[in-house]
N, C-alpha and C positions, 0 to 999 in steps of 0.2 A: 396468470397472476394479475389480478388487479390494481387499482394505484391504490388500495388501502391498505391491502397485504407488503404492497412494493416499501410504503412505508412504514409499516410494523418492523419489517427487516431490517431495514435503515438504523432503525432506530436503537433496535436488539445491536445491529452490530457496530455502531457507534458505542453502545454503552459497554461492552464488552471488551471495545478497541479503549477506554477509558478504565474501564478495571486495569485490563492488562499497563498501562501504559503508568496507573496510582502505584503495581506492586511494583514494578521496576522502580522505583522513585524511592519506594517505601525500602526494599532490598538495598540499594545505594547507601541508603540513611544509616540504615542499620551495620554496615562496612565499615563507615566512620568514624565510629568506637569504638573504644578497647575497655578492656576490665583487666584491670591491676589489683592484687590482692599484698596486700601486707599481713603479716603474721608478730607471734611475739618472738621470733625468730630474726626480725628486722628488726625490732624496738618499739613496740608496741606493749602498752603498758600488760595490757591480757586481750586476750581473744573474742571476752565475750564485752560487746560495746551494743552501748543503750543510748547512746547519743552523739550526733556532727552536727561541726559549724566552721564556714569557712570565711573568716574573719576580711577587715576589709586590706589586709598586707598581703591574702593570699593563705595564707596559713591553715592548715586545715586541723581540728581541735575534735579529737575524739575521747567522749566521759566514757571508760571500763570499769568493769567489776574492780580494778585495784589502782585507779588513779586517772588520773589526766594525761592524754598523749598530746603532745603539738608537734603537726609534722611538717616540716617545710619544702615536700617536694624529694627530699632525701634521705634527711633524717630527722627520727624522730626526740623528744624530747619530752621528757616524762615528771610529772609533777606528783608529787606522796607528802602525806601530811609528817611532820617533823617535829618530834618530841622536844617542847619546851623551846619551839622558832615559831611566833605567834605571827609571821609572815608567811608563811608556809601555808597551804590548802588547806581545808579541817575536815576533808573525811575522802576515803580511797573509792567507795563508790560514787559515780557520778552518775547524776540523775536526769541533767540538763543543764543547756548552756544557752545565752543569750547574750548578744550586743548592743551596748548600748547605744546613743548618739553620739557617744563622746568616745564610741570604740575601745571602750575598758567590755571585756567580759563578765558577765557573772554567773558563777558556776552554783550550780545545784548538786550537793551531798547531801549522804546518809547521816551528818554530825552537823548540817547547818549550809550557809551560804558563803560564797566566796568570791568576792569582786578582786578578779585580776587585774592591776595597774598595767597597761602594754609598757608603758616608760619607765620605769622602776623596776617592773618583771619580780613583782611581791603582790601579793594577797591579802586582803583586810577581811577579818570572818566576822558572821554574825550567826549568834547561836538561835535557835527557833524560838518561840512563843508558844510556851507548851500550856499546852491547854489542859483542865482537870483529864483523870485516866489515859492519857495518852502518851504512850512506849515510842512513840513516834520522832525523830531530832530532824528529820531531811527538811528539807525547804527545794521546792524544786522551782527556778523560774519557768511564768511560759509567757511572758507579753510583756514588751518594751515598750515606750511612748518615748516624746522625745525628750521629759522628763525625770520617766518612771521607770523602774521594773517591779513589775506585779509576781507575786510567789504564792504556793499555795504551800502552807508552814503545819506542822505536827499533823496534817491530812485533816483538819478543819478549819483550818483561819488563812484567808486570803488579806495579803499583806501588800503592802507598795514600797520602794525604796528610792527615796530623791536619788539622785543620780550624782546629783551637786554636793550637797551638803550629807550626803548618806543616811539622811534620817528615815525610820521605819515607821507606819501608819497604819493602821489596821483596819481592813475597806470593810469588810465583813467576819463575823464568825458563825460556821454553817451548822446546820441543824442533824448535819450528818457527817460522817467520818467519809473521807477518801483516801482510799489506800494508793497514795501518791506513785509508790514503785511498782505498783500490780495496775495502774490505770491510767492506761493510752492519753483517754481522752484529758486529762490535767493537762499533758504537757502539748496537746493539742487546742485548748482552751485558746478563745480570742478576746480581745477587750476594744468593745465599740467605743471608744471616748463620747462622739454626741451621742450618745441615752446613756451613758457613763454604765452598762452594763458589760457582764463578762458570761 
């Protein structure tokens, strides 16, 4: 065997001694975890959930097909809209949720918006911006500033909400419908503040 060959080996089994030595590492990691499942059997608003967020007390906030869960590690605690309590959520499906700087939630339903006060533990709604032909009420946030929260309202108007004063501003109105509940990428959407695009 030559020293070229000597070292091609070397090398093969150096890289090999380094795979083996990444999957142990990798195996370890993966031991670490656990997966905990909750059901509506636990308290869970329904089963079938389109959106988390886990606030900054800890708190983990799952939007379902029939409300609001907040769950704190034990149990859960479930928010439904409430005939004629205009403090209450405004709609059972939830579609997104977002924090703000000031750590008030705001929730996205199928009947509108809904900024959670943490400190009151009440709800202030805002009903959408319905645009001509449009069946549409959700408002879904997807992007926070440390001003703003931007929404994308009756699936063609993108909308801002002061954070402070709670006023509504209307950044655009689009040339096409987005069907907010059937399309990822809205509540995936970002907003670059310098080139004030989204």
């Amino acid at each position: 065997m030559n020293l070229t060959e000597k070292i091609i080996n070397l090398c093969i089994l150096c890289f090999i001694s380094c795979f083996c030595i990444a999957q142990q590492s990798q195996e370890k990691n993966f031991e670490t975890y656990r997966v905990v499942t909750r059901k509506t059997e636990d308290g869970l608003a329904n089963g079938m959930a389109f959106c988390m967020l886990k606030d900054k007390n800890g708190f983990l906030w799952i939007g379902t097909k029939d409300g609001l869960s907040r769950f704190d590690g034990n149990v859960f605690k479930n928010y439904h809209p409430k005939n004629n309590d205009p403090t209450s959520i405004s709609g059972e499906l939830i579609e997104g949720i977002k924090e703000d700087s000031l750590h008030n939630l705001w929730i996205g339903t199928d009947k509108g918006l809904s900024r959670y006060d943490i400190l009151a533990d009440t709800f202030t709604n805002f009903l959408p911006v319905l645009e001509k032909d449009s069946l549409d009420n959700s408002i879904v946030p997807f992007w926070t500033t440390n001003d703003e929260v931007l929404c994308i309202e009756s699936d063609s108007v993108i909308t801002s909400f002061n954070i402070h004063s709670l006023k509504r501003k209307i950044v655009v109105r689009l040339n096409h419908r987005i069907h907010a509940d059937h399309d990822i990428g809205v509540r995936n959407s970002i907003f670059e503040q310098a080139t004030n695009t989204i």
